[in-house]
C-alpha positions as CSV (number, residue, x, y, z in Angstrom):
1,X,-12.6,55.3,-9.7
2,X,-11.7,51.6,-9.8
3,X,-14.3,51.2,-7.2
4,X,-18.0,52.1,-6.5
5,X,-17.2,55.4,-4.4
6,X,-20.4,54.3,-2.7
7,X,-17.9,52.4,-0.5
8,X,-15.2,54.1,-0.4
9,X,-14.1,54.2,3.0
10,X,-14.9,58.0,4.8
11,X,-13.4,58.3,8.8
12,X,-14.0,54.5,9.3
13,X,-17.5,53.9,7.3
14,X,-18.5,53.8,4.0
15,X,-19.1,57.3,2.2
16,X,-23.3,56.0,1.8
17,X,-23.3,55.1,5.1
18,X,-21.9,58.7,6.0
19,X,-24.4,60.5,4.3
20,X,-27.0,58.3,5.0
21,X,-26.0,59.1,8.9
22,X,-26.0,62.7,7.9
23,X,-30.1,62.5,6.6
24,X,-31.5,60.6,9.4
25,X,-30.8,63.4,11.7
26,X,-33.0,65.5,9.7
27,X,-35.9,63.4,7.5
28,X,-39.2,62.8,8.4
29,X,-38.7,58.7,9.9
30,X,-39.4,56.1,7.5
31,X,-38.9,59.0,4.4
32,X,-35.3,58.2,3.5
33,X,-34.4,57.0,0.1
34,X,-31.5,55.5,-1.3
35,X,-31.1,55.7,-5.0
36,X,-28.5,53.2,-6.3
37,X,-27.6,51.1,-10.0
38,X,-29.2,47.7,-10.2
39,X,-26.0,45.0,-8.6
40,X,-24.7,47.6,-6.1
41,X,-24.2,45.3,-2.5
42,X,-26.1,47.3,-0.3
43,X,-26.9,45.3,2.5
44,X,-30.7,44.5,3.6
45,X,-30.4,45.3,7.2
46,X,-30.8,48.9,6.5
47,X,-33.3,50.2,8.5
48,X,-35.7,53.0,8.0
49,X,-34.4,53.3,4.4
50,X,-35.8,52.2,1.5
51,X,-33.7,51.6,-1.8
52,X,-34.8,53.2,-5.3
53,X,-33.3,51.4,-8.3
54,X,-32.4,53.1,-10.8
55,X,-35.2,52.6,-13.8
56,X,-32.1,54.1,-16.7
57,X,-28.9,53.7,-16.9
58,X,-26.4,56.5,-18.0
59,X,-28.7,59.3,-16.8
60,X,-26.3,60.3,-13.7
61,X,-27.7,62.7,-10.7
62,X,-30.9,63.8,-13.0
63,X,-32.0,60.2,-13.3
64,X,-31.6,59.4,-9.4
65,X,-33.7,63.1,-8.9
66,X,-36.4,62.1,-10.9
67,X,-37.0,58.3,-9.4
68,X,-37.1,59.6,-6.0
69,X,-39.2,62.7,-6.8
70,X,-41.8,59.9,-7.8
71,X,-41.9,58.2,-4.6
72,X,-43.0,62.2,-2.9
73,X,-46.5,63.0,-2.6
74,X,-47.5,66.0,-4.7
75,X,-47.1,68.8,-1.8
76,X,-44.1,66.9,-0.4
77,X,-40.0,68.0,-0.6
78,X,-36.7,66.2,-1.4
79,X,-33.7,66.6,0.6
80,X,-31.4,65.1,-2.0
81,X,-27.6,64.4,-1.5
82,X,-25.3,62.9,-3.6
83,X,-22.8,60.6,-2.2
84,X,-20.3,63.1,-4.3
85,X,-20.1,65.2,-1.1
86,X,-18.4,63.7,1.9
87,X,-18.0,66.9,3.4
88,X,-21.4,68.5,3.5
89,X,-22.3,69.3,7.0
90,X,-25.4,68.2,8.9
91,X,-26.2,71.4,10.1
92,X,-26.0,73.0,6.2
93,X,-28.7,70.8,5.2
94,X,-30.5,71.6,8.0
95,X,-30.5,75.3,7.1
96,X,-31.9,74.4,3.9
97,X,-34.9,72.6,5.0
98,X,-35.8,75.1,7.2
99,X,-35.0,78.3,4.5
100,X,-37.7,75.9,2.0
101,X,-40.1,75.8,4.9
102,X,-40.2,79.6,5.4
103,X,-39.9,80.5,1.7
104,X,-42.7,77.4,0.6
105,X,-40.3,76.6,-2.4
106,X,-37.1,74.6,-3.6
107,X,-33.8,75.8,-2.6
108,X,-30.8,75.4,-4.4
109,X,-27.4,76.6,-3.0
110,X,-25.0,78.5,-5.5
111,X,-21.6,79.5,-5.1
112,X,-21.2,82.6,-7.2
113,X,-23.4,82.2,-10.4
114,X,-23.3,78.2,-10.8
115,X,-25.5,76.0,-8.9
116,X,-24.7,73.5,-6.5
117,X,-27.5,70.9,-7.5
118,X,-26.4,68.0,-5.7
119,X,-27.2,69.0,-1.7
120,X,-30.6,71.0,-2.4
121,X,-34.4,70.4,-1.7
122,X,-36.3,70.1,-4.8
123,X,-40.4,70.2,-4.1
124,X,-42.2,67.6,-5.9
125,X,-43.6,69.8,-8.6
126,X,-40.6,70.4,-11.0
127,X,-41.0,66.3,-11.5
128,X,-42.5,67.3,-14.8
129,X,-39.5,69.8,-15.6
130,X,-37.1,66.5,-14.8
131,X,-39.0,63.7,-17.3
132,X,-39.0,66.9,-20.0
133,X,-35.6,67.4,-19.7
134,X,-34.5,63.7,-19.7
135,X,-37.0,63.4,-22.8
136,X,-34.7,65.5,-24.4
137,X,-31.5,64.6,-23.4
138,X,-30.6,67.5,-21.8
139,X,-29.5,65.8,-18.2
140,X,-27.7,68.7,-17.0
141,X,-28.9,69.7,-13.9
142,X,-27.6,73.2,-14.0
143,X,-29.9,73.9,-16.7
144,X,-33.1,72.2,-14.4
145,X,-32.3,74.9,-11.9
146,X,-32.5,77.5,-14.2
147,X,-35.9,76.1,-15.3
148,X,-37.0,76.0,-12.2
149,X,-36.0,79.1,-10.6
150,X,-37.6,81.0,-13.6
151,X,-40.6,79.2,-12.9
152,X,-40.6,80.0,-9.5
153,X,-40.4,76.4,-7.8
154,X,-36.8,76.7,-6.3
155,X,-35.3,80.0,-5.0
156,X,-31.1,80.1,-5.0
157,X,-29.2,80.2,-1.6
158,X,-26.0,81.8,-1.8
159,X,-23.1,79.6,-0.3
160,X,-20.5,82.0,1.3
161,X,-17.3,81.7,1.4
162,X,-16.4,79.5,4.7
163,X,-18.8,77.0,3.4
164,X,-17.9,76.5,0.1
165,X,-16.0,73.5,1.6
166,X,-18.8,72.0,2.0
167,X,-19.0,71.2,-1.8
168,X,-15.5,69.4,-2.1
169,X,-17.0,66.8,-4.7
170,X,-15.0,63.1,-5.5
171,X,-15.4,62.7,-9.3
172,X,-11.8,60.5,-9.1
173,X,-9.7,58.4,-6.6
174,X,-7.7,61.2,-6.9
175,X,-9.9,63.8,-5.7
176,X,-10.9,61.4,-2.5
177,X,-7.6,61.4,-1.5
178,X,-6.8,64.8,-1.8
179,X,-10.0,65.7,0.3
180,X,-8.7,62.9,3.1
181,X,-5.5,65.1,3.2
182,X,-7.3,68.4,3.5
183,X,-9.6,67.0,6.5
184,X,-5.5,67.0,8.4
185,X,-3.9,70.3,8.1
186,X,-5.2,72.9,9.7
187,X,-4.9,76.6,9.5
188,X,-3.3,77.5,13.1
189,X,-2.6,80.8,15.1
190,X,0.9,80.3,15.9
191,X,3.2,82.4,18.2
192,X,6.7,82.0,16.5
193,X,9.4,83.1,17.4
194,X,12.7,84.4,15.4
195,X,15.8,86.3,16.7
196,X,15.1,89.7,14.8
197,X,12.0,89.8,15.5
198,X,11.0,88.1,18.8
199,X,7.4,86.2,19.4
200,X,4.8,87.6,16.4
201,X,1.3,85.9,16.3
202,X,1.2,84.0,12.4
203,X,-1.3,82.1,10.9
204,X,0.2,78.6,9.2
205,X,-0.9,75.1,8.2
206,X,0.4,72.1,10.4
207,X,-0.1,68.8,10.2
208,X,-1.7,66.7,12.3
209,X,-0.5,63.9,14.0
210,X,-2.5,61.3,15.9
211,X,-1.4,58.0,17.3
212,X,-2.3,54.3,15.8
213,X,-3.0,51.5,17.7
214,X,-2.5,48.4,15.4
215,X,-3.8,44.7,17.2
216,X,-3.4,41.7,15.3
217,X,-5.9,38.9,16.6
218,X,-7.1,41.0,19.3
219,X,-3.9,41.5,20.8
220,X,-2.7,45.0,20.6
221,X,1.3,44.8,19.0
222,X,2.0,48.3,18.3
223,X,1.5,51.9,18.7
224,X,2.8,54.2,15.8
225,X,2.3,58.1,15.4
226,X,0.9,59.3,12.2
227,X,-1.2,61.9,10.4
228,X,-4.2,60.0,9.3
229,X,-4.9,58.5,6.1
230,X,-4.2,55.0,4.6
231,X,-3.9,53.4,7.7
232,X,-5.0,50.4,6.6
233,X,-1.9,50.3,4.0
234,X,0.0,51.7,7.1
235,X,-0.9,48.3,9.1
236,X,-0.1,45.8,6.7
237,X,2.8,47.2,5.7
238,X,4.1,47.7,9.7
239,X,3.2,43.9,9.6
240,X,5.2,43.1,6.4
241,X,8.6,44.4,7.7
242,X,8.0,43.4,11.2
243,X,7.6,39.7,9.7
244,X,4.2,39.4,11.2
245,X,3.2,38.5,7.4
246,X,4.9,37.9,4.3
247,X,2.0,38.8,1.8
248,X,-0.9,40.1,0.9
249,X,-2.7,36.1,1.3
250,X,-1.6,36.2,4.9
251,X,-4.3,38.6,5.8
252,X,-7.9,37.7,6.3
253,X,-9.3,41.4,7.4
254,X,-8.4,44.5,7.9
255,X,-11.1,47.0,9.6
256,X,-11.1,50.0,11.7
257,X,-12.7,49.7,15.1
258,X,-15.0,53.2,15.7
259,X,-14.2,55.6,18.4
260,X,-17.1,55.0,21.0
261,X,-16.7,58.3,22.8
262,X,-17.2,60.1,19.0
263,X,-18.7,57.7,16.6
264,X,-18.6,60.4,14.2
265,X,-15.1,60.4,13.6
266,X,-13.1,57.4,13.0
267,X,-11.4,55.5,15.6
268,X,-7.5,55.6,15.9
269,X,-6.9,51.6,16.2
270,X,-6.8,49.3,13.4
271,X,-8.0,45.4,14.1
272,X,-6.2,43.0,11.9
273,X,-7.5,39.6,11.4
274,X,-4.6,37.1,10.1
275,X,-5.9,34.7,6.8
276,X,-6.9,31.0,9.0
277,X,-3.8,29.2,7.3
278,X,-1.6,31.5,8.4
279,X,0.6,31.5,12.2
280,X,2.7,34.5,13.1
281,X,4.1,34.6,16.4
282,X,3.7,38.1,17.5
283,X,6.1,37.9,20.6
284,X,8.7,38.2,17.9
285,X,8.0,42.1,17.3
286,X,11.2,43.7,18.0
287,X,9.0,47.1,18.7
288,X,5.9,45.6,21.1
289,X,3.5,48.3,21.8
290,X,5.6,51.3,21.1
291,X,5.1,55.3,20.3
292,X,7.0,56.2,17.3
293,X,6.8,59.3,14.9
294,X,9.9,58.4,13.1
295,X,10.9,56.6,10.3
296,X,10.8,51.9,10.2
297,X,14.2,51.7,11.4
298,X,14.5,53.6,14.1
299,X,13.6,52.1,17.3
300,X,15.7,48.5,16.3
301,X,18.2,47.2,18.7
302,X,20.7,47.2,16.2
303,X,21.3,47.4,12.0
304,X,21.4,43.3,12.0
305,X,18.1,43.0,12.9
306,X,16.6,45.1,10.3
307,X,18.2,42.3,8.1
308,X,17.4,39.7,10.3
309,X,13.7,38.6,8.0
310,X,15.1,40.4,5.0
311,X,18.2,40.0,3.6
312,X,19.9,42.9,1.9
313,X,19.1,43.1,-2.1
314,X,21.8,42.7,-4.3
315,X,21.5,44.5,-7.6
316,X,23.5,45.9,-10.0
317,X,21.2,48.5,-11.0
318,X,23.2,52.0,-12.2
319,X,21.1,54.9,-12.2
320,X,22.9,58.0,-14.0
321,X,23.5,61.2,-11.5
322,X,21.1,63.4,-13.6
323,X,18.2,61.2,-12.4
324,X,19.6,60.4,-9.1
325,X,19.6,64.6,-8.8
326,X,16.0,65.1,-10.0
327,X,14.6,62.4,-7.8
328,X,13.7,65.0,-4.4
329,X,11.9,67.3,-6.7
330,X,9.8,64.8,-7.9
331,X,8.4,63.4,-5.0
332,X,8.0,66.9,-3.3
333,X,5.3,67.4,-6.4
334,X,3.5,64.4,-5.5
335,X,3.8,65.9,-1.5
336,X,1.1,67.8,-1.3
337,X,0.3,67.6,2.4
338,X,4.1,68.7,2.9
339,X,3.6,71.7,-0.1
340,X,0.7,73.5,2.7
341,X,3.0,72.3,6.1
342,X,6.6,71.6,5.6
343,X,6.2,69.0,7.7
344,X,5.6,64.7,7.1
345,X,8.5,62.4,5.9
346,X,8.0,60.6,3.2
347,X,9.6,57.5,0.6
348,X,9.4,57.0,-2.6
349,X,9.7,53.7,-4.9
350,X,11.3,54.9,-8.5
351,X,11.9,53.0,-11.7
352,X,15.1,53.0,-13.7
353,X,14.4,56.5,-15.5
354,X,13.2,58.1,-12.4
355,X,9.5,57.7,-12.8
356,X,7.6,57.5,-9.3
């Protein structure tokens, strides 16, 4: 992914963090494990949770099973989640524990006939199931499940359908952004209305839109409406045309302050720390502390002084009319957020020959 997805950052905190947040609620205290490759930064302050190196390299999910499975007692159960699953909900798990407390076995959730291995409770005793499996290279942990529900140690739990959500899995940076999106269009009873017909009661997706408080130093310097999502690109680039900064080296810290009132979600303001070399004077923002759901220019005084820290680029670039043409379509495939809601605005930076 370019990055340890570990990391990656999920409503304001890292995705381990997340999940991490998501077990406490529910493990015994003192009983959490964090499996993680040797040279992954975890830092030591982490509390109540103790951190299982991995003893192989290359083994994936069934290598991280079997090292924690052998810090269990013999009669004792694993709640294991990968970090694969930002969306898994608190109160899923919790069903699970308590179905493998009433049915005194494993249980595995399973969306039609394939398993769903990586948010399940796996008892101690399929350890040596695990070690044969690795033994033989076979580190597929939809084949452990089948092992172990024909030898009676986990039983399946069928997911249905609203909760199949639940297993959106990030393989790729790709895939995390996609789920990001999904978390901000919502399906919505709407009463629309149309001349033919008059008011009729429709379900649609719409996007949501929240607002963005962006301080610089501690001092709050705009306000700008978005649907969330990159808002840490959003920042720095609001502070690139505004003149705040004029690169990337002019910025020490970018971090997103938590909502207090709902520390589950992420908080809608954005702290930006400048680099120490670096004075902006932030009395010259043309736009201070504003509301805006529109496009960068609108909301200036006047054209000139949207030119006034950038001059206009001259360029003799010719791009041929069949490309100029084909251009819309192209960025409407990469729009999938405006695919689902016909709604968002968005630019686009092409090359030569119309490639995004």
């Amino acid at each position: 992914m370019g990055s340890d997805k570990a990391f990656l950052d999920w409503n304001g905190r890292p995705l381990y963090v997340t999940q991490l947040e998501k077990l406490h609620s529910i493990a015994t205290p003192g009983r959490l494990l964090l499996s993680a490759r040797r040279g992954q930064a975890f830092p030591d302050y982490l509390t109540d949770v103790t951190l299982v190196w991995d003893t192989s390299d290359d083994l994936g999910p069934i290598g991280a099973l079997r090292d924690c499975l052998k810090r269990l007692a013999p009669d004792e159960n694993l709640l294991f989640l990968a970090v694969d699953l930002p969306r898994m909900s608190e109160s899923f798990l919790d069903r699970l524990r308590h179905l493998a407390n009433e049915t005194g076995s494993g249980i595995v959730p399973k969306v039609e006939n394939r398993w769903e291995p990586l948010a399940a409770i796996y008892p101690h005793a399929i350890l040596p199931l695990v070690d044969d499996q690795i033994e033989r290279g076979e580190l597929s942990l939809q084949r452990l499940c089948d092992r172990a529900e024909a030898e009676g140690w986990i039983a399946a739990c069928q997911v249905p359908a609203n909760e199949i959500a639940n297993f959106a899995n990030v393989n790729t940076r790709e895939e995390f952004d996609l789920i990001q999106q999904g978390q901000f269009d919502h399906p919505t009873l709407l009463n629309r209305f149309s001349l033919e017909k008059g008011f009729a009661e429709t379900h649609d997706r719409l996007a949501a839109e929240e607002p963005l408080e962006i301080r610089v130093e501690e001092k709050s310097v705009a306000v700008v409406m978005r649907t969330p999502g990159h808002d840490d690109e959003l920042a720095a680039g609001f502070l690139l045309t505004e003149g705040v900064i004029r690169s990337s080296a002019d910025l020490f810290e970018i971090r997103r302050c938590r909502d207090i009132a709902e520390p589950h979600l992420s908080g809608n303001v954005i702290a930006v720390q400048l680099a120490p070399n670096h004075e902006a004077d932030l009395e010259k923002l043309t736009r201070h502390v504003f509301t805006s759901s529109s496009c960068g220019v609108c909301g200036k005084a006047t054209i000139e002084s949207v030119f006034q820290d950038f001059p206009a680029v001259g360029s003799n670039l010719q791009v041929s009319p069949e490309t100029l043409l084909s251009l819309p379509v192209r960025l409407g495939d990469a729009q999938k957020t405006f695919q689902k809601t016909g709604g968002l605005h968005a630019s686009a930076l092409f090359d030569r020959e119309g490639t995004l």
